[in-house]
DRENPA-3360 file (N, C-alpha, C; in nm, 2 decimals, always signed):
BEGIN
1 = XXXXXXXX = -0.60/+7.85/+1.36/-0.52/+7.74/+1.32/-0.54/+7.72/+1.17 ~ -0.43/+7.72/+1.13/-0.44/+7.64/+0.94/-0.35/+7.56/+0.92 ~ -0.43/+7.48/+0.83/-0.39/+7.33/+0.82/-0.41/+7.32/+0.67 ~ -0.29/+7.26/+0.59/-0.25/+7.25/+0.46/-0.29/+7.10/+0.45 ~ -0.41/+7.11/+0.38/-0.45/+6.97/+0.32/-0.33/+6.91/+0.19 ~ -0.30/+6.99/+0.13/-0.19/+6.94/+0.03/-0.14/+6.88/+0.06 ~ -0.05/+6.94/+0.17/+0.08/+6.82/+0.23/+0.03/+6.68/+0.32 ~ -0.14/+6.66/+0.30/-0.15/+6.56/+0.39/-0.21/+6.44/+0.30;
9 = XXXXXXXX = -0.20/+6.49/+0.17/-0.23/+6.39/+0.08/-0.13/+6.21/+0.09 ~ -0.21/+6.15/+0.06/-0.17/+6.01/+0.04/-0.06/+5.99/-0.05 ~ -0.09/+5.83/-0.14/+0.02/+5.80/-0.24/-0.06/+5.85/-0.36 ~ -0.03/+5.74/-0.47/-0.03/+5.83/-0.60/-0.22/+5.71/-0.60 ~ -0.24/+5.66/-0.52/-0.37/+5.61/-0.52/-0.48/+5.74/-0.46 ~ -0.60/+5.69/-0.49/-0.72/+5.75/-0.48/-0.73/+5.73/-0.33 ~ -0.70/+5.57/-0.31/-0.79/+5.56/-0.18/-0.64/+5.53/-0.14 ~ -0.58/+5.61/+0.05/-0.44/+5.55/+0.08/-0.46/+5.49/+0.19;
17 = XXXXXXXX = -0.57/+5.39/+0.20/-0.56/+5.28/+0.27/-0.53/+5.17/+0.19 ~ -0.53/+5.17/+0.08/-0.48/+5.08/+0.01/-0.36/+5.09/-0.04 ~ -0.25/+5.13/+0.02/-0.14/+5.10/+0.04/-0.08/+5.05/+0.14 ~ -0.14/+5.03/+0.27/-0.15/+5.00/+0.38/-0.12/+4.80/+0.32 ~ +0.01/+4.73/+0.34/+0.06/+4.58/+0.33/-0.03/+4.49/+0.40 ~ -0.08/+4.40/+0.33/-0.20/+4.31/+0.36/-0.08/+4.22/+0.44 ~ -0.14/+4.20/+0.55/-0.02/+4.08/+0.66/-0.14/+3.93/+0.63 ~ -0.01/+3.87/+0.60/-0.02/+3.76/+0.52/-0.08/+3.60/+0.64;
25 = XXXXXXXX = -0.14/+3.51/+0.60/-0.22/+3.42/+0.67/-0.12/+3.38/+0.71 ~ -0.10/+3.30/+0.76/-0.02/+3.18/+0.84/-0.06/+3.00/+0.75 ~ -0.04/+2.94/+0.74/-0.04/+2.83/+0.60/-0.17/+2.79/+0.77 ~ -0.15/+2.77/+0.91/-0.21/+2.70/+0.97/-0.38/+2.77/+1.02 ~ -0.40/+2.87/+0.94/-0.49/+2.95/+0.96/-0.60/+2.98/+0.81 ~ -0.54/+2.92/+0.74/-0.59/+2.93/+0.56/-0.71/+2.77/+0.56 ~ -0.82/+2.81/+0.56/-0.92/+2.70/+0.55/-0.89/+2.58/+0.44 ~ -0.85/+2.65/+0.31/-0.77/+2.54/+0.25/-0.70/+2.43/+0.28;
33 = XXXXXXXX = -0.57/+2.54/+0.30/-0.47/+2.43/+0.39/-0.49/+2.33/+0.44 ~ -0.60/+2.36/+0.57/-0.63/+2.28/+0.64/-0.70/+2.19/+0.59 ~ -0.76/+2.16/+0.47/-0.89/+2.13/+0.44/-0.77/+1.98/+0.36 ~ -0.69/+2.06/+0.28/-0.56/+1.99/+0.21/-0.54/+1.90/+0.34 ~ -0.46/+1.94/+0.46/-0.36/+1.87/+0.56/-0.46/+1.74/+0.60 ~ -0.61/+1.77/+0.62/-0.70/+1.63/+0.65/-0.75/+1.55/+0.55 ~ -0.71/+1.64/+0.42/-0.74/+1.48/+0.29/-0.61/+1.41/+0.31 ~ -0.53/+1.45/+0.34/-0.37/+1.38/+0.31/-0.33/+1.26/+0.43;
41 = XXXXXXXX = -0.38/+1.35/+0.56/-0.44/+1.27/+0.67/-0.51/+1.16/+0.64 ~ -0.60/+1.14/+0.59/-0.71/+1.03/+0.59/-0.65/+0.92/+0.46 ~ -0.58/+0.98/+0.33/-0.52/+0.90/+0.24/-0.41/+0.85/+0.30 ~ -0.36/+0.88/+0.35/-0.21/+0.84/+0.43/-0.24/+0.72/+0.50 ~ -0.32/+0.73/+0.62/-0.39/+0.66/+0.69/-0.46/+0.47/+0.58 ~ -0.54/+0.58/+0.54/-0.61/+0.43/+0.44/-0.51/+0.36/+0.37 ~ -0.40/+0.41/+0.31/-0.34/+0.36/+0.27/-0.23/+0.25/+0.32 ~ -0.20/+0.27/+0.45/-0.12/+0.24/+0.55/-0.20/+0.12/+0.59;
49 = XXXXXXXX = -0.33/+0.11/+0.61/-0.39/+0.05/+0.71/-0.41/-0.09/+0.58 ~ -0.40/-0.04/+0.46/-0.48/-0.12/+0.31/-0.34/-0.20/+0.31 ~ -0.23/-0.20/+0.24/-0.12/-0.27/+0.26/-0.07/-0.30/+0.34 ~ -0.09/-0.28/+0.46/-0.02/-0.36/+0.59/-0.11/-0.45/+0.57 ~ -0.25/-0.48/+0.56/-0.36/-0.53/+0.58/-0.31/-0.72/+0.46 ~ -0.27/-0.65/+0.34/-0.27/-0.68/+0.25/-0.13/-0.77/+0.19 ~ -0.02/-0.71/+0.20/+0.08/-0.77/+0.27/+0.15/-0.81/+0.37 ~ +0.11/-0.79/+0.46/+0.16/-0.88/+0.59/+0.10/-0.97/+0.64;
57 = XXXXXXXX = -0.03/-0.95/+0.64/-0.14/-1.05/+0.71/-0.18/-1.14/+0.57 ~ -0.30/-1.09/+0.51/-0.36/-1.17/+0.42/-0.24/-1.21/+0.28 ~ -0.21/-1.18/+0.21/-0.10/-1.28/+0.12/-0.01/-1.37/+0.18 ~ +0.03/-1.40/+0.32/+0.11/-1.45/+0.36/+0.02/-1.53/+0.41 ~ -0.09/-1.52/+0.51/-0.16/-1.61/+0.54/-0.25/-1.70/+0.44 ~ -0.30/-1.64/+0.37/-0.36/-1.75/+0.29/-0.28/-1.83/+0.17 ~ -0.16/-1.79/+0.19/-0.01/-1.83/+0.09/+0.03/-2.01/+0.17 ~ +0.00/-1.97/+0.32/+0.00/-2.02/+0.43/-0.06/-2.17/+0.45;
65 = XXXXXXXX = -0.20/-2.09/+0.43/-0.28/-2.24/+0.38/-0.28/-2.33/+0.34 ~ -0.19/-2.31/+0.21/-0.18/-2.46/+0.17/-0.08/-2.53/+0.23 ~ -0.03/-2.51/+0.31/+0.05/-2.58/+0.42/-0.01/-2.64/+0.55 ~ -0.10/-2.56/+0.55/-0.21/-2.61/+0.66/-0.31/-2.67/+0.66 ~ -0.37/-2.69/+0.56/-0.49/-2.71/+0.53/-0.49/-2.81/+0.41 ~ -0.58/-2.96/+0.40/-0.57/-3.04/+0.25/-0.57/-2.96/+0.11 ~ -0.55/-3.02/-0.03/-0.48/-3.02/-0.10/-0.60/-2.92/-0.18 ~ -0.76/-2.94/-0.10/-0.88/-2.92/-0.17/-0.86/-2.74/-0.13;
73 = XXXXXXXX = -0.76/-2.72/-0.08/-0.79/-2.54/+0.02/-0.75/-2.46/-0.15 ~ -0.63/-2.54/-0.21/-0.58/-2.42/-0.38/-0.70/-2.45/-0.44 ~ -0.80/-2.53/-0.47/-0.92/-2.49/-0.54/-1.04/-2.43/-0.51 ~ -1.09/-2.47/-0.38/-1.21/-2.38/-0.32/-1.16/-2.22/-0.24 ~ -1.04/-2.27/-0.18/-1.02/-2.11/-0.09/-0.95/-2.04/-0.12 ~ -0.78/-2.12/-0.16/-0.68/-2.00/-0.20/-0.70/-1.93/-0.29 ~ -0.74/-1.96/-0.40/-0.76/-1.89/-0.51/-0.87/-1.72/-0.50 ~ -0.93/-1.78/-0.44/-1.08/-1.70/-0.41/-1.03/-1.59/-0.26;
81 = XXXXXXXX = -0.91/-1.62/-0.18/-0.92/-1.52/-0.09/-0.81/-1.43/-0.14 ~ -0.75/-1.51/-0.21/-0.58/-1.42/-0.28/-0.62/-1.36/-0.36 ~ -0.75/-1.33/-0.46/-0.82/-1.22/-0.51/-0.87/-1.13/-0.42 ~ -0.93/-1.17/-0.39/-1.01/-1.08/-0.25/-0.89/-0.98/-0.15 ~ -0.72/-1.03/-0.17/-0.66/-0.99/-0.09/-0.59/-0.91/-0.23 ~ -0.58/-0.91/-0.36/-0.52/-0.85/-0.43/-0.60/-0.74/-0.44 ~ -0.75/-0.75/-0.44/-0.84/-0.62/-0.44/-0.83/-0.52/-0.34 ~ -0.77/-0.59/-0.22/-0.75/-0.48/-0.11/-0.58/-0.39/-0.17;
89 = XXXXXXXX = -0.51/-0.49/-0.18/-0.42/-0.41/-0.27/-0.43/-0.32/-0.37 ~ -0.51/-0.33/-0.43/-0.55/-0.27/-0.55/-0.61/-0.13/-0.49 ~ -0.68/-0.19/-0.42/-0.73/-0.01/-0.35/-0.65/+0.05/-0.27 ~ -0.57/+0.00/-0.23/-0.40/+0.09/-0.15/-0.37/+0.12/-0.22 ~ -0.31/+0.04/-0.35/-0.23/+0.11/-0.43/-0.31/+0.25/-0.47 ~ -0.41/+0.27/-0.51/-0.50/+0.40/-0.61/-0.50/+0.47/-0.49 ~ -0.50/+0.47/-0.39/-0.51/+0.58/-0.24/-0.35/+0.61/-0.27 ~ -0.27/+0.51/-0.26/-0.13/+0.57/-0.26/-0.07/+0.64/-0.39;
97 = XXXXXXXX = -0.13/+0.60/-0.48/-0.07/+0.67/-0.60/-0.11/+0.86/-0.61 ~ -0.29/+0.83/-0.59/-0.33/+0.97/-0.55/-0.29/+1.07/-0.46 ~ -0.23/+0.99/-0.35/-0.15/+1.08/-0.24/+0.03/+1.11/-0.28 ~ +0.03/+1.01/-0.38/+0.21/+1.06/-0.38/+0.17/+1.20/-0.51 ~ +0.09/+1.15/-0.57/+0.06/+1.29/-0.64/+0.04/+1.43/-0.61 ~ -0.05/+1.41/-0.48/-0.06/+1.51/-0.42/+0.06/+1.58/-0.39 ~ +0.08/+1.52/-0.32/+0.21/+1.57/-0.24/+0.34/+1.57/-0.31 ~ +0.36/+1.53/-0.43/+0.43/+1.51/-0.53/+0.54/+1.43/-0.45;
105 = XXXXXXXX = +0.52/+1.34/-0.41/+0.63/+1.18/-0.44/+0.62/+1.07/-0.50 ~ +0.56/+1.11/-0.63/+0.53/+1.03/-0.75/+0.71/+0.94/-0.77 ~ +0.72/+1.02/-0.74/+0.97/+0.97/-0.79/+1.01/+0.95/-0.68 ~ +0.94/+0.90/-0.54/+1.03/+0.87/-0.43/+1.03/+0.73/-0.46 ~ +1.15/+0.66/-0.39/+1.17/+0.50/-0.40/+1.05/+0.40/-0.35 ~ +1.01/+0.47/-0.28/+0.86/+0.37/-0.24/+0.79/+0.37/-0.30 ~ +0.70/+0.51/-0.41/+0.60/+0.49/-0.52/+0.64/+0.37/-0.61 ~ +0.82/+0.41/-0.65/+0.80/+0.33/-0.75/+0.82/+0.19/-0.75;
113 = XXXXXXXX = +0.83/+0.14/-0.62/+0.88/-0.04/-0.62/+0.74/-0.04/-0.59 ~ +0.64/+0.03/-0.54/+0.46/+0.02/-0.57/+0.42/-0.03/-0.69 ~ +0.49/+0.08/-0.77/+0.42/+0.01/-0.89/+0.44/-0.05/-0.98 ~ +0.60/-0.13/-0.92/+0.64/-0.23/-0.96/+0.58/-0.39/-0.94 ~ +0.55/-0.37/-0.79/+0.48/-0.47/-0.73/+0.33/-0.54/-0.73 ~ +0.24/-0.40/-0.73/+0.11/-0.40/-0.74/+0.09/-0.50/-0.92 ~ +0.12/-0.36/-1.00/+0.10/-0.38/-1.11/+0.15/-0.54/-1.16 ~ +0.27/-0.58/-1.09/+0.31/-0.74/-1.18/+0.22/-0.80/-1.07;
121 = XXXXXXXX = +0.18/-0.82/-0.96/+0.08/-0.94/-0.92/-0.07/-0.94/-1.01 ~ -0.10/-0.81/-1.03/-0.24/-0.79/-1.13/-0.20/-0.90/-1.27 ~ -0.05/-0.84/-1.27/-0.07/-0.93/-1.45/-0.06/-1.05/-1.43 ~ +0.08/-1.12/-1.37/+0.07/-1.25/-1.37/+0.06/-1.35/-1.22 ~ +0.00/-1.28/-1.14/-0.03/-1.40/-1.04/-0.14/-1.49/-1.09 ~ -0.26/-1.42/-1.06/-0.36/-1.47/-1.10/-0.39/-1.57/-1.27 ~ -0.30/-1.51/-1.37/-0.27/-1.59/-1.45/-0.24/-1.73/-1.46 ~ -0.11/-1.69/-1.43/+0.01/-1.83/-1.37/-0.11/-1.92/-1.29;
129 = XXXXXXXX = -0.18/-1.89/-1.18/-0.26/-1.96/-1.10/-0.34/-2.07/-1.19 ~ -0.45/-1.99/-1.29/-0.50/-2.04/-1.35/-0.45/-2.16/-1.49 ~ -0.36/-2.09/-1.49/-0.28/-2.18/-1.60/-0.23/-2.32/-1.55 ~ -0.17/-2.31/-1.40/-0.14/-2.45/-1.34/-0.25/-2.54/-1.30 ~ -0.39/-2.44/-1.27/-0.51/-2.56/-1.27/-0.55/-2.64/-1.35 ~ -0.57/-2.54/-1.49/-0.54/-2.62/-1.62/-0.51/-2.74/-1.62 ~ -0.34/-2.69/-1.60/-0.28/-2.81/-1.64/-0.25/-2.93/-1.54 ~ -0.34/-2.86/-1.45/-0.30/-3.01/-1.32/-0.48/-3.07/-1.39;
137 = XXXXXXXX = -0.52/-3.05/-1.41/-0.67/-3.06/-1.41/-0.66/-3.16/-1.53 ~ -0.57/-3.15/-1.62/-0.51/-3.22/-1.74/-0.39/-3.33/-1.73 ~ -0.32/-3.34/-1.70/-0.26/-3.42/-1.61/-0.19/-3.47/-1.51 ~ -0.29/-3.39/-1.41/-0.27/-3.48/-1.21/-0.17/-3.45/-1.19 ~ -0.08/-3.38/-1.23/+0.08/-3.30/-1.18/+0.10/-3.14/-1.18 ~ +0.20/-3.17/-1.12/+0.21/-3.00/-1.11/+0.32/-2.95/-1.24 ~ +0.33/-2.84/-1.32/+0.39/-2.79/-1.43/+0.45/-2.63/-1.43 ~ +0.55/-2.61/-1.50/+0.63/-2.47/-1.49/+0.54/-2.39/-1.44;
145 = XXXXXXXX = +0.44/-2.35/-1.45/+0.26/-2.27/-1.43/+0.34/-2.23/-1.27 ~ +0.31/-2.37/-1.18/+0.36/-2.39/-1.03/+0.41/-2.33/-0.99 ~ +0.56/-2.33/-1.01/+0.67/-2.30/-0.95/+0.72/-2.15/-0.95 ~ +0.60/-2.11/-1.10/+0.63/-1.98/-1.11/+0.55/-1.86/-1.07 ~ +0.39/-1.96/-1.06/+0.33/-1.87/-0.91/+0.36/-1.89/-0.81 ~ +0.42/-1.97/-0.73/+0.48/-1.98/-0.61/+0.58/-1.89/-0.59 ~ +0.67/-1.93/-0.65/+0.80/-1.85/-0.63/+0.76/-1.68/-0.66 ~ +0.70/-1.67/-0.74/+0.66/-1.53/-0.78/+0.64/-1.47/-0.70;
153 = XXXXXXXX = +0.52/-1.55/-0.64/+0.45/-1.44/-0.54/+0.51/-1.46/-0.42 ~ +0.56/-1.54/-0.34/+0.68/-1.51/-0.26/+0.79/-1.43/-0.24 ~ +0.85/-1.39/-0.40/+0.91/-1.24/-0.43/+0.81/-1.10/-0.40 ~ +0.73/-1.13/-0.44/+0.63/-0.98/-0.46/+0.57/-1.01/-0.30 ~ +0.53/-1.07/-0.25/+0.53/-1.06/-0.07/+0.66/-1.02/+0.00 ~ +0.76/-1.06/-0.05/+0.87/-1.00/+0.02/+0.91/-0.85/-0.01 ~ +0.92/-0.84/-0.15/+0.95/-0.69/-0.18/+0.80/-0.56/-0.14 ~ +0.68/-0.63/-0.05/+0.60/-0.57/-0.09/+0.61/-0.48/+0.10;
161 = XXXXXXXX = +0.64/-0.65/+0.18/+0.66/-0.59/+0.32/+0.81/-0.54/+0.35 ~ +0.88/-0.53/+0.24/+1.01/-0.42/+0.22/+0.91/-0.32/+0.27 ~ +0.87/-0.28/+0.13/+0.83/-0.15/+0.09/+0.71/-0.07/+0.19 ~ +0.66/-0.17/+0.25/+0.61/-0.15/+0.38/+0.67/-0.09/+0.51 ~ +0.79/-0.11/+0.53/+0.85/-0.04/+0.59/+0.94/+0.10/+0.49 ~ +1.00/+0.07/+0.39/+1.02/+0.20/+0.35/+0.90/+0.32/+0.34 ~ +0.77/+0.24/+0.32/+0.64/+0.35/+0.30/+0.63/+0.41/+0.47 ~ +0.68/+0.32/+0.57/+0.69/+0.41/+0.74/+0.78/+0.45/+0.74;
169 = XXXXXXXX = +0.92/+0.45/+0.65/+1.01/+0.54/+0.71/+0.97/+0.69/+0.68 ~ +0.92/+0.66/+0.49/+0.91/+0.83/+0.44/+0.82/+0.89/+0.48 ~ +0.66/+0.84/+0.55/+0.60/+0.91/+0.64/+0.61/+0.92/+0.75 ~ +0.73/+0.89/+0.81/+0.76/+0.92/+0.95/+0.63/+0.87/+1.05 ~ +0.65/+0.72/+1.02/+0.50/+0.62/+1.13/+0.52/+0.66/+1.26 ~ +0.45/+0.63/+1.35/+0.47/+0.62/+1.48/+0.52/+0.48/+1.45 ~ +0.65/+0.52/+1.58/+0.66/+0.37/+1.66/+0.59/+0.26/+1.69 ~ +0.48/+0.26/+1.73/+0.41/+0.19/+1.78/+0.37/+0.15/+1.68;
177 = XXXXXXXX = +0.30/+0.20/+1.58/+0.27/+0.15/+1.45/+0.36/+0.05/+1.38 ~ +0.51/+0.08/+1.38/+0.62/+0.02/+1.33/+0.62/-0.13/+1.40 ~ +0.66/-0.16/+1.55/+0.65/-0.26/+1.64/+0.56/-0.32/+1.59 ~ +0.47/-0.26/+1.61/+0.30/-0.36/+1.56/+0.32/-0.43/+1.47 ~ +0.36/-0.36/+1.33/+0.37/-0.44/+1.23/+0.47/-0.55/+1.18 ~ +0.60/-0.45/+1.21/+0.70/-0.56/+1.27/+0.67/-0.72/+1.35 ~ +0.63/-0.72/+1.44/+0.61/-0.80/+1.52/+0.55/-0.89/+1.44 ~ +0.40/-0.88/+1.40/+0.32/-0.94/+1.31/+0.39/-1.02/+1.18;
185 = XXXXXXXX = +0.42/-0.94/+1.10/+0.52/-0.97/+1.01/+0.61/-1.10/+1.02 ~ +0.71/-1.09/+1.15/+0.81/-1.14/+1.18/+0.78/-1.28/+1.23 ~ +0.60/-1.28/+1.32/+0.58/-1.43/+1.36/+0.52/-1.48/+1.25 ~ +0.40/-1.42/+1.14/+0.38/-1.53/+1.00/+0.50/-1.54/+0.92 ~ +0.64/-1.45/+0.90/+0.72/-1.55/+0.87/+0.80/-1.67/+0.92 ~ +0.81/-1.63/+1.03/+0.88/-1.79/+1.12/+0.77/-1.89/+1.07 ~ +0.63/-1.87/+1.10/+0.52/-1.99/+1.06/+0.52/-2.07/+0.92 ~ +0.58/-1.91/+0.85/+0.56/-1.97/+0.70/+0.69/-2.03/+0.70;
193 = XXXXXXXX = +0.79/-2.02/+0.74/+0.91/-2.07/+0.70/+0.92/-2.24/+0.76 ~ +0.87/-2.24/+0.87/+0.87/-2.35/+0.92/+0.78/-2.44/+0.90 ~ +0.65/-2.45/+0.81/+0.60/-2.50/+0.78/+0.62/-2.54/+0.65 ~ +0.63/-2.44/+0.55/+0.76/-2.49/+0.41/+0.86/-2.59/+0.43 ~ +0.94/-2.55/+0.52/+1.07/-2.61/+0.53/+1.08/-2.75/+0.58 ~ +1.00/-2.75/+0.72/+1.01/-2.89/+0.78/+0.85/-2.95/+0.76 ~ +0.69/-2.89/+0.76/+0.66/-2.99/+0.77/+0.57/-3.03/+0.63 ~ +0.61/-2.95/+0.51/+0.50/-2.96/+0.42/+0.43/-2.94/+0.42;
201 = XXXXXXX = +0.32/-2.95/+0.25/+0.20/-2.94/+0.22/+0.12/-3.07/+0.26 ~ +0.03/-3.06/+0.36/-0.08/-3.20/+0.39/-0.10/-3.24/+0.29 ~ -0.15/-3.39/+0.24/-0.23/-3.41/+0.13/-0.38/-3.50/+0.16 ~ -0.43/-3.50/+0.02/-0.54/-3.51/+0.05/-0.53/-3.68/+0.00 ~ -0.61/-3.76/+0.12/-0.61/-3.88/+0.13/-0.68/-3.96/+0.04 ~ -0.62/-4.06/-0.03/-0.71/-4.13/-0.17/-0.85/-4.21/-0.11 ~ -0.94/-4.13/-0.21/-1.03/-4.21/-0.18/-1.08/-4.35/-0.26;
% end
């Protein structure tokens, strides 16, 4: 038998296993990926859980209080839990900003009424607040300061549980998730509306 090594030569490589096509990972098989798909998981999540938390329950409830509660609740409590609930916002927002980055939806409609929203309660809620104690502190009435943290932040609570549901449409929430919040939402506004509207702010009785 003879056998022509010539003609059994490779390609124009040394070694002709290495022309042999590397078959390519699957994106659900790349440790990366995966490592990527459960940070985005857990930011998603925290962030979801931080503004729902933040807008629906606490700004509206302790917004609430002074409807409920004597006249003494805007100096010892409201003030002090509506920080405490801006700080929870604050850290949703920096989880949400980092994850629209990630995933580049820095330019979808929900980042940006985010950081329309976030950012103006930082500048002038807490301001405006201070400014009306001031001046009630100065003379025993209430002054433009008032009306314009009120009203303010009743805008930026509404546009904020908008954007609360636009942030479940573009991650595609569960249902259940959606009801839940819904539901929630829907009974502290009936409470708040009805307690604005028909029964007032309690006051505090002269002593």
């Amino acid at each position: 038998m003879n056998v022509d090594l010539k003609k059994a030569t490779g390609g124009s490589s040394v070694n002709p296993f290495a022309q042999i096509a590397r078959v390519p990972i699957s994106p659900s098989e790349d440790p990366a990926f995966a490592a990527l798909q459960r940070t985005v998981k857990r930011k998603k999540t925290a962030h979801a859980v931080l503004m729902v938390l933040a807008f629906v329950v606490m700004f509206p409830f302790f917004a609430l209080g002074l409807h409920l509660f004597p006249s003494k609740w805007t100096v010892d409590i409201h003030g002090t839990f509506q920080l405490l609930t801006l700080t929870v916002a604050i850290a949703g927002f920096g989880v949400g900003v980092s994850l629209a980055r990630q995933i580049d939806l820095v330019n979808s409609y929900h980042t940006i009424l985010g950081m329309i929203i976030v950012p103006s309660l930082i500048l002038f809620q807490p301001a405006m607040g201070v400014l009306q104690h001031r001046f009630f502190r100065k003379t025993g009435r209430k002054g433009p300061f008032a009306y314009t943290h009120r009203w303010f932040g009743r805008l930026m609570m509404i546009l904020g549980i908008i954007n609360v549901g636009l942030g479940f449409k573009l991650a595609k929430a569960p249902r259940r998730a959606v009801i839940a919040t819904s539901i929630v939402a829907g009974v502290i506004a009936m409470v708040y509306i009805v307690n604005v509207s028909w029964i007032g702010r309690p006051r505090r009785p002269n002593l």
